[in-house]
N, C-alpha and C positions, 0 to 999 in steps of 0.2 A: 469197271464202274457202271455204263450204260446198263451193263444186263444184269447186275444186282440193281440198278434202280427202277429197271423196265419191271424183273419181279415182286419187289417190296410195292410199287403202284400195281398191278395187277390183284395183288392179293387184298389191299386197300378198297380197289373197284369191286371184290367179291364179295367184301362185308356191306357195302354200301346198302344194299337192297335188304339186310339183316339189321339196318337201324333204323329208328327216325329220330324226330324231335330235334334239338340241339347236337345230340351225338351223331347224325347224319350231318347236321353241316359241319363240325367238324370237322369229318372224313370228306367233303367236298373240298373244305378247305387244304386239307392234308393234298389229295387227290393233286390237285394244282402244284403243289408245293414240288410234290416228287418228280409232275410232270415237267416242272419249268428246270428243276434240279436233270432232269434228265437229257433233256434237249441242250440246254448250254453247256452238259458237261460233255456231250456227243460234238457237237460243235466246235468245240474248243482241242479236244484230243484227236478228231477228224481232219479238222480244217484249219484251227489255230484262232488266233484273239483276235484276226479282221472277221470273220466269219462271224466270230462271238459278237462283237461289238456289231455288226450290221444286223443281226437278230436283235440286240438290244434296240438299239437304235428304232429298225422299222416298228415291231413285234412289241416291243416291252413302251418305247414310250410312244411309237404312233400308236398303240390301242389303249392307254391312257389319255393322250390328245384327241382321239375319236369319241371313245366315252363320254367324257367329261364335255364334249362339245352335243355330241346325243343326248343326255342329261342336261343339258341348259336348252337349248334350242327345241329337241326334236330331230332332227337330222343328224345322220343318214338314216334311223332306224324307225321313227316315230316317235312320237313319247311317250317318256318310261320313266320310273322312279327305282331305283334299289331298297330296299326294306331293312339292311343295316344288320342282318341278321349274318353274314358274310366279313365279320372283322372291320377292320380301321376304312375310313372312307377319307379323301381328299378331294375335292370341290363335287362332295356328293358318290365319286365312284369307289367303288372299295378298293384295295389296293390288289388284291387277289385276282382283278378282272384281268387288267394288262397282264399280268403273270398268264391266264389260262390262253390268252394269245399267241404268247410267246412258245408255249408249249408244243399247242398243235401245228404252228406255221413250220416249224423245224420240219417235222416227218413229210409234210404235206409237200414240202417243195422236194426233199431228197427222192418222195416217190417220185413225182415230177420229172426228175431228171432220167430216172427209168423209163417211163411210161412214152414219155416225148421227145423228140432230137431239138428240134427249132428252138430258139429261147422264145418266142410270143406263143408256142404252143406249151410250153413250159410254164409260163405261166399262166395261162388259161388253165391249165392241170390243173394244177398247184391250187388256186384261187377258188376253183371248183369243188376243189374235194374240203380244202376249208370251210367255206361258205355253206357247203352243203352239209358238214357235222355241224351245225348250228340247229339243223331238223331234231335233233334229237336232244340239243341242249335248251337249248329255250324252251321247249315243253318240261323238259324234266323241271329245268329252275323255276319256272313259273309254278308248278305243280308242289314245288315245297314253297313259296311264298318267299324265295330271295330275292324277285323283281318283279315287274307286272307294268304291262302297257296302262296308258290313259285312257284310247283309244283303238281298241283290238281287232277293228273291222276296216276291212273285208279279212277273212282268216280261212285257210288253207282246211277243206272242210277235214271233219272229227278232229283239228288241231285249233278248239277258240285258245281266246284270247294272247292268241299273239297277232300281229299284223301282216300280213304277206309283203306292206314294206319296209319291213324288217329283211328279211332274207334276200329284200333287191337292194339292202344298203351293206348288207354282209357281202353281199360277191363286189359291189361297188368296192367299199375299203379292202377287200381282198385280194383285187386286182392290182390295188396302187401297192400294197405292203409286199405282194410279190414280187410285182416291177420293181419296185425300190430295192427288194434285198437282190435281185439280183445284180441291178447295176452295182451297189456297192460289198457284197460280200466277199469279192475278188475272184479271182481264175480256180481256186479250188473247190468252191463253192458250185461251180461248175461244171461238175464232172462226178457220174456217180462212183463209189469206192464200192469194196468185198465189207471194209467196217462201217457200212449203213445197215448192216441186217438187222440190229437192234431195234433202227428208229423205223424202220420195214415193218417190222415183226409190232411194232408202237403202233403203226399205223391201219395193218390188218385188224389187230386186236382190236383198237378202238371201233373200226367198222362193226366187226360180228361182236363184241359184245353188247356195243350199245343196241345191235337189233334182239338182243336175244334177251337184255333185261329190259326195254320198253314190251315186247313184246308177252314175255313170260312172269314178269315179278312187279313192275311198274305202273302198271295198266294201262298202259300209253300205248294200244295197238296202231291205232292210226300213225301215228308217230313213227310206230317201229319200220309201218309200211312206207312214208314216204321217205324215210333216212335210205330204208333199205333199198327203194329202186334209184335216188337221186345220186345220195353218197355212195351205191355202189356202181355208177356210170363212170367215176372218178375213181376209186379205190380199186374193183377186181382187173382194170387192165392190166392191172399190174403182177397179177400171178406170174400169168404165161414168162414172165419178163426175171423172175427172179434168179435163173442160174444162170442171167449172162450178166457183166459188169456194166451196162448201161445199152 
């Protein structure tokens, strides 16, 4: 199941840059959908329903609690508004948002457990390489009009209107969501498996593709550049790392 879902989202991401309008968000929305479908069903056939429910738990409803609290106040991210263009919203956030959460923290921490031994190194990984695929998300989303800062300055130069304390509040909630799933995801959550190569293989791909469609079909060169030195200080340690079980 993982790896028929890893390719039906793959091939989803390859149309993405061959639409716009409405039918790109769509496929944004889809995109989500298969991701969140992939990661809980990895989680759950990997590690079983503690595993599942502590991804729910941190992932699915602490990035609905952070939203929804970044959307009324401001904090952690700045302020920011969604444009509704992105499906059903509750107290302002779409419902879609938490879902894209839950999606990536899954691969982010099984790299994690490759890349790192220590658990505070584990999650520092983890939280890094999340935090840092936000360089490529926020410009793209901003750039079709699904959300947009109030206040987009100081900004990460050739990347305006987002706010550079946005990206200090993504590794901020990054670090608690990782901490959190580790303490409660339980013992097997801890230790990487041979049947992580999917969410592996999830996680590589999301690195080089998002550099390769900011960079080549998006027009988000800057973007492509900082994803590609930040998210790949987090992502490529982990090659050398892949033909041994942890």
């Amino acid at each position: 199941m993982p790896w028929g879902l890893l390719a039906a989202l793959v091939l989803v991401q390859i149309c993405y840059p061959l639409t716009a309008g409405d039918d790109r968000a769509r496929l944004t929305v889809l995109t989500v959908l298969l991701g969140v479908a992939f990661s809980v069903s990895h989680a759950l056939l990997t590690r079983g329903p503690r595993a599942v429910g502590a991804l729910l738990l941190t992932a699915t409803l602490g990035g609905f609690a952070v939203e929804a609290v970044g959307v009324a106040t401001g904090f952690p991210f700045g302020a920011y508004e969604y444009s509704g263009r992105l499906g059903p919203r509750v107290l302002d956030v779409p419902l879609i948002i938490p879902l894209a959460w839950t999606w990536m923290a899954w691969p982010a921490w099984l790299a994690a457990l490759r890349v790192a031994r220590r658990p505070v190194a584990r999650v520092a990984v983890a939280a890094a390489g999340l935090a840092a695929w936000d360089l490529f998300l926020d410009p793209q989303m901003v750039a079709e009009d699904y959300w947009r800062w109030l206040d987009p300055v100081p900004a990460l130069p050739g990347v305006p209107g987002i706010p550079i304390g946005n990206y200090l509040g993504w590794v901020g909630f990054a670090v608690v969501l990782m901490a959190a799933l580790a303490a409660v995801a339980g013992r097997s959550a801890l230790h990487p498996r041979p049947s992580d190569a999917p969410a592996l293989a999830l996680w590589l791909w999301t690195y080089a593709s998002s550099v390769l469609a900011h960079a080549a079909f998006l027009d988000l060169p800057a973007s492509a550049a900082w994803g590609a030195g930040l998210m790949g200080a987090a992502v490529l340690p982990l090659l050398p790392r892949l033909r041994t079980p942890g």
